[in-house]
DRENLO-182056 format. One record per atom (N, C-alpha, C, O): residue in three letters; atom name; x negated, y negated, z; residue number from 1. Coordinates in steps of 0.02 Angstrom, whole numbers, plus 32768, in hexadecimal, padded with zeros to 4 digits. Example, Ala and Ser with C-alpha at 12.3 -4.5 7.8 and 13.67 -1.06 7.14 Angstrom:
BEGIN
aa at X Y Z i
ALA N 7D6C 811C 8186 1
ALA CA 7D99 80E1 8186 1
ALA C 7D6C 80A5 8186 1
ALA O 7D38 80A6 81A7 1
SER N 7D7E 8070 8162 2
SER CA 7D54 8035 8165 2
SER C 7D7B 7FFE 818A 2
SER O 7D62 7FC7 8192 2
# end
This chain:
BEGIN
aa at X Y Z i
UNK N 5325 0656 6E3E 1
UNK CA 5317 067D 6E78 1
UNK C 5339 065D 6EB5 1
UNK O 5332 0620 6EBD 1
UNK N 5359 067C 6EDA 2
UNK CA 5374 0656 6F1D 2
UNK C 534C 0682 6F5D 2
UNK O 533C 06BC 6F66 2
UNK N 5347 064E 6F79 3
UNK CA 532B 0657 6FC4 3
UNK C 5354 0660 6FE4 3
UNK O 5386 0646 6FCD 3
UNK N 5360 0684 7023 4
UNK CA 535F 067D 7064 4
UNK C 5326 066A 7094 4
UNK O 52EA 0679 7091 4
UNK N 5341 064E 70B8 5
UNK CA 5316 0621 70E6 5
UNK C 533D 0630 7137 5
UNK O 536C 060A 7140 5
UNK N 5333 0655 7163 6
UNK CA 5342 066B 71A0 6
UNK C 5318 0633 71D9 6
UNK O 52DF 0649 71D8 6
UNK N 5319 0611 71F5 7
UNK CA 52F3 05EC 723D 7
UNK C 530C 0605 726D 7
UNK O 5347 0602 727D 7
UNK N 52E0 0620 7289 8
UNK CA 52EB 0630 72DC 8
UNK C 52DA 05E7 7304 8
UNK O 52A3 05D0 7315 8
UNK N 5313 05CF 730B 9
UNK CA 52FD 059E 734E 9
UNK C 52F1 05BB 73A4 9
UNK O 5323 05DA 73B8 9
UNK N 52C7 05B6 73CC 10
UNK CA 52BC 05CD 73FC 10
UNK C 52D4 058E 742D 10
UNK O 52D8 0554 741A 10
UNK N 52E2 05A5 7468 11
UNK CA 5303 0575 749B 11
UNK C 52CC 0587 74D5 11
UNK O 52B7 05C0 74E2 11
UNK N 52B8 054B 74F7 12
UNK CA 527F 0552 7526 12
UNK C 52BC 0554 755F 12
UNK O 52F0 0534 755B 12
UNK N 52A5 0589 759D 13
UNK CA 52D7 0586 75D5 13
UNK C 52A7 0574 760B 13
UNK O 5286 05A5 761B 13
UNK N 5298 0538 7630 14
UNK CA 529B 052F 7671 14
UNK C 52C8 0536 76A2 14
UNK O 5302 0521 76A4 14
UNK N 52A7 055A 76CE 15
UNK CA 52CA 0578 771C 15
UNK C 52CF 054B 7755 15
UNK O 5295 0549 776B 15
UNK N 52F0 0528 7775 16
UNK CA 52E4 0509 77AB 16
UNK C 52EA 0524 77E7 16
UNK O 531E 0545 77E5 16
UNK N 52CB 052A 7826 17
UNK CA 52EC 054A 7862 17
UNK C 52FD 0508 787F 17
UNK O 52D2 04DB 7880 17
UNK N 534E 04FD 78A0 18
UNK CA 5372 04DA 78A5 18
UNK C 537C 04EB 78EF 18
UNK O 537A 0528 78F8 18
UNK N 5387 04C3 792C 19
UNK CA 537F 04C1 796E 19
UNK C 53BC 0486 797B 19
UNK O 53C4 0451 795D 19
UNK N 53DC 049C 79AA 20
UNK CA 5419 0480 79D0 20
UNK C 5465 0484 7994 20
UNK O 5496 0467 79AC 20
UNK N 5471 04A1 7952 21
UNK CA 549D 04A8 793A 21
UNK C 54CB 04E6 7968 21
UNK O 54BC 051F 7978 21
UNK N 5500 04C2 7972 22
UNK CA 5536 04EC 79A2 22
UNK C 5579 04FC 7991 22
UNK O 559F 051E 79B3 22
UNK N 5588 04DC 794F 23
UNK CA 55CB 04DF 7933 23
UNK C 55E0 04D8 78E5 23
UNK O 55BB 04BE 78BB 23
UNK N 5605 04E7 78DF 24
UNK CA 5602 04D8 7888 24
UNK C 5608 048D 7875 24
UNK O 55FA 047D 783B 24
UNK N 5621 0455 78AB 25
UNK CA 5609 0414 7892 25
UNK C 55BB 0401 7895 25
UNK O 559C 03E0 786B 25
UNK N 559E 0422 78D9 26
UNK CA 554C 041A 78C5 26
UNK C 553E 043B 7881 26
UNK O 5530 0414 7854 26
UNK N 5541 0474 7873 27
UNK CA 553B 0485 7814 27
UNK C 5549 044B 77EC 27
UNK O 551F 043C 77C2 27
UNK N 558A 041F 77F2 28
UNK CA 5593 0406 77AB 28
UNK C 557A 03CD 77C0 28
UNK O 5587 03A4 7794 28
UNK N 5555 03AC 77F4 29
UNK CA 552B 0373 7800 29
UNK C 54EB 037C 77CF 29
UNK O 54DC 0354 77A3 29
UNK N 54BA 03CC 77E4 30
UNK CA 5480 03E4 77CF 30
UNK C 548C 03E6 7781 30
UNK O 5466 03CC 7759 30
UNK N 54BD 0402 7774 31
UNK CA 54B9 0408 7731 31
UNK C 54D4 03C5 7711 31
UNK O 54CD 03D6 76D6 31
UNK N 54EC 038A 770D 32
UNK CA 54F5 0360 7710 32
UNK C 54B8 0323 770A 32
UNK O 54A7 02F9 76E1 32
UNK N 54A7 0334 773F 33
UNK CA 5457 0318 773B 33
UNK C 5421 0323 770A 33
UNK O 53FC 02FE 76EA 33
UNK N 542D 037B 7712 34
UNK CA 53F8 037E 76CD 34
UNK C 5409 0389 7694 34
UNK O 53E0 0396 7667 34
UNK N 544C 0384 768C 35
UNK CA 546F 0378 764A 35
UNK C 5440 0332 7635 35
UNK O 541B 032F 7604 35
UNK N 5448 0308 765C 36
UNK CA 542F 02D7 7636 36
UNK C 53F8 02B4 7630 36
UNK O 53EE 0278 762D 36
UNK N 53CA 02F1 762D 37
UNK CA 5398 02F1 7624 37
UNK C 538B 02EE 75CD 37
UNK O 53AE 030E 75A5 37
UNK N 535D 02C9 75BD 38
UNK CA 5346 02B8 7567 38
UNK C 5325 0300 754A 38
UNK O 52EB 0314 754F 38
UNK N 5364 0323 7527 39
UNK CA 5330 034D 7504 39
UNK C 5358 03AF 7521 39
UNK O 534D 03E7 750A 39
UNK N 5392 0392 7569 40
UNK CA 53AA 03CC 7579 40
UNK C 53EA 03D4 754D 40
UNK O 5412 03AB 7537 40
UNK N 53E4 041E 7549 41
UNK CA 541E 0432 751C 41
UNK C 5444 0460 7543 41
UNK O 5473 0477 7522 41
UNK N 5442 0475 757D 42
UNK CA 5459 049D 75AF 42
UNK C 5441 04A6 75EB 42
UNK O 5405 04AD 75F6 42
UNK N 5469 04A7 7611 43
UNK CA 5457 04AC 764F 43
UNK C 54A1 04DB 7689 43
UNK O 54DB 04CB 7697 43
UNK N 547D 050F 7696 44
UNK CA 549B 0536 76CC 44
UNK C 5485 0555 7707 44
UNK O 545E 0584 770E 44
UNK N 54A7 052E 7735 45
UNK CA 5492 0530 778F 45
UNK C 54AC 0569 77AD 45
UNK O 54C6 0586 777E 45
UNK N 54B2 057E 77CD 46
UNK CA 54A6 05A6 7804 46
UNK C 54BA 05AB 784F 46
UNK O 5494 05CF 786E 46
UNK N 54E5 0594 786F 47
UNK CA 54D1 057E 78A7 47
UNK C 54C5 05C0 78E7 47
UNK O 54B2 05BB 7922 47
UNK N 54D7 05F3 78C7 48
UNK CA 54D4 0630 78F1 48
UNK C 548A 064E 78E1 48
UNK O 5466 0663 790E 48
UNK N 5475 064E 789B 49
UNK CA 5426 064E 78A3 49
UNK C 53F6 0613 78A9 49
UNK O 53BD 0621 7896 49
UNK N 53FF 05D9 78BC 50
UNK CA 53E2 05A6 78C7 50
UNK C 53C0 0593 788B 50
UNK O 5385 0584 7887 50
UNK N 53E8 0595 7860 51
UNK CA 53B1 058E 7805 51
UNK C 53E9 0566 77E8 51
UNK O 5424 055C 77F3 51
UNK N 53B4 0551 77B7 52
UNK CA 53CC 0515 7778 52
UNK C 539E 053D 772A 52
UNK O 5363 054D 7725 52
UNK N 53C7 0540 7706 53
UNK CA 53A4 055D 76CE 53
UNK C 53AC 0533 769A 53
UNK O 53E3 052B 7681 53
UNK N 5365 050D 767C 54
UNK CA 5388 04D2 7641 54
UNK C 5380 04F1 75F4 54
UNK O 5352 051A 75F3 54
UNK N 539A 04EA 75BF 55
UNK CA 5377 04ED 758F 55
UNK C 5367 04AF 756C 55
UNK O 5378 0477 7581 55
UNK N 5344 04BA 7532 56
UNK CA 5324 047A 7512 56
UNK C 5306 0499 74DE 56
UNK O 52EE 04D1 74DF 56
UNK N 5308 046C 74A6 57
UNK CA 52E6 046D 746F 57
UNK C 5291 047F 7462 57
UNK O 5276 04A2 7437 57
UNK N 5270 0450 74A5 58
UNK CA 5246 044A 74B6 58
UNK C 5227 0455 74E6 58
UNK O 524B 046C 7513 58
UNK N 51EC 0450 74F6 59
UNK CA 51DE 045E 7530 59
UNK C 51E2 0429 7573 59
UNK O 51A7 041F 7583 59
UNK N 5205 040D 7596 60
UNK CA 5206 03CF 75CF 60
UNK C 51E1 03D2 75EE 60
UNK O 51C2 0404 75FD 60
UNK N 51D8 038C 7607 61
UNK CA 51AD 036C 764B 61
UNK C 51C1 0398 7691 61
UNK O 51F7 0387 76AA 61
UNK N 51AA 03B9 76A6 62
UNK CA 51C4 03DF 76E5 62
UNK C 51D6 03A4 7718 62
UNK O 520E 03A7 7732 62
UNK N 51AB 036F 7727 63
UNK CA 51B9 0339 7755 63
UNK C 51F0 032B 774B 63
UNK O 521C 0341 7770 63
UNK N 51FF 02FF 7713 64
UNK CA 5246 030B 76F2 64
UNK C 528B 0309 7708 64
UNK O 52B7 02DF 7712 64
UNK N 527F 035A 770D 65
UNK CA 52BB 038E 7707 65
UNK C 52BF 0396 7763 65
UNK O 52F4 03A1 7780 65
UNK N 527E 038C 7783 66
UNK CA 527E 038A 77CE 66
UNK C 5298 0354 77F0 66
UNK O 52AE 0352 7829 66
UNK N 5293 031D 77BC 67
UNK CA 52A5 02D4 77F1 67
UNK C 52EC 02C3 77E7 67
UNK O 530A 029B 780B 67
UNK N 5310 02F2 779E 68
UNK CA 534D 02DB 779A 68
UNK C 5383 02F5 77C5 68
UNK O 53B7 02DB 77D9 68
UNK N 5362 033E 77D2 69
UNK CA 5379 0368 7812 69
UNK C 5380 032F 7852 69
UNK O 53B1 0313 786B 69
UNK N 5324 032C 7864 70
UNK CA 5329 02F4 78A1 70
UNK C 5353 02BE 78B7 70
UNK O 5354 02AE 78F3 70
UNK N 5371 02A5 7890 71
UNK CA 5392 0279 787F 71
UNK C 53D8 0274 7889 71
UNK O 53FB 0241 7889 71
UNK N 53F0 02C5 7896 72
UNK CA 5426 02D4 78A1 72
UNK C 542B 02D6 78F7 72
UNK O 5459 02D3 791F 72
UNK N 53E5 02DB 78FB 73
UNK CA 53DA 02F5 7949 73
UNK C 53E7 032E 796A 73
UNK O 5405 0339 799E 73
UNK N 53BA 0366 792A 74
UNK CA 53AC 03A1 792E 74
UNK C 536D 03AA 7930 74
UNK O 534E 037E 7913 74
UNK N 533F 03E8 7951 75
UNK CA 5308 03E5 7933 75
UNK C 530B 0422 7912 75
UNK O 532F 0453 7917 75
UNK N 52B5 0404 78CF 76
UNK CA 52C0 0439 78A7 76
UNK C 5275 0437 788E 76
UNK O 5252 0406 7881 76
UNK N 526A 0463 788D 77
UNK CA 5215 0488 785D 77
UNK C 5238 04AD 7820 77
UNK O 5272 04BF 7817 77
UNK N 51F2 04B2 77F4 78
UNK CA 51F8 04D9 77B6 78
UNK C 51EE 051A 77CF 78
UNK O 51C0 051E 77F8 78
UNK N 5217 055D 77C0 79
UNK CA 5209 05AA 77D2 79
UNK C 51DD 05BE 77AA 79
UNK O 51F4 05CA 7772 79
UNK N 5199 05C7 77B1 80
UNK CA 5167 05F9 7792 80
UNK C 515F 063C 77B5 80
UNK O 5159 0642 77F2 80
UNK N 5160 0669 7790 81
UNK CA 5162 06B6 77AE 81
UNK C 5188 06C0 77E9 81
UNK O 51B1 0695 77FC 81
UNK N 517B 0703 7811 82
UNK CA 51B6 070A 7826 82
UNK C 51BB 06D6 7892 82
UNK O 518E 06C1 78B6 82
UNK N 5205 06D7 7899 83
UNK CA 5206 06AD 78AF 83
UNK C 5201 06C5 78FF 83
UNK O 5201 069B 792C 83
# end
């Protein structure tokens, strides 16, 4: 008998709202930053909608994903509902 075996892997997307990005080098700082974050598998910024969108395997530390932003010397919150 042979199987098929199909897995849906699902990708968790956190939203960031991203504050003072003004150019496409602020983008590849943000995304940069949370590129290297443990556990991100994507990450795409925004700088005209003030967003960072990560994916991940998993679900991340929101602090995290906020301080690596900070760090850039942006500020940034997690986006829950609408903004």
């Amino acid at each position: 008998m042979i199987y098929s075996h199909i897995f849906l892997h699902l990708m968790v997307k956190t939203t960031l709202k991203v504050e003072g990005m003004m150019c496409e080098k602020c983008v590849a700082r943000v995304e940069s930053a949370l590129g290297a974050v443990e556990g991100v598998k994507s990450v795409k910024a925004d700088h005209k909608k003030g967003t960072a969108v990560v994916e991940s395997d998993v679900k991340l530390d929101d602090e995290t994903l906020v301080m690596a932003v900070l760090d850039e010397g942006f500020k940034a919150k997690i986006k829950r509902g609408l903004f």
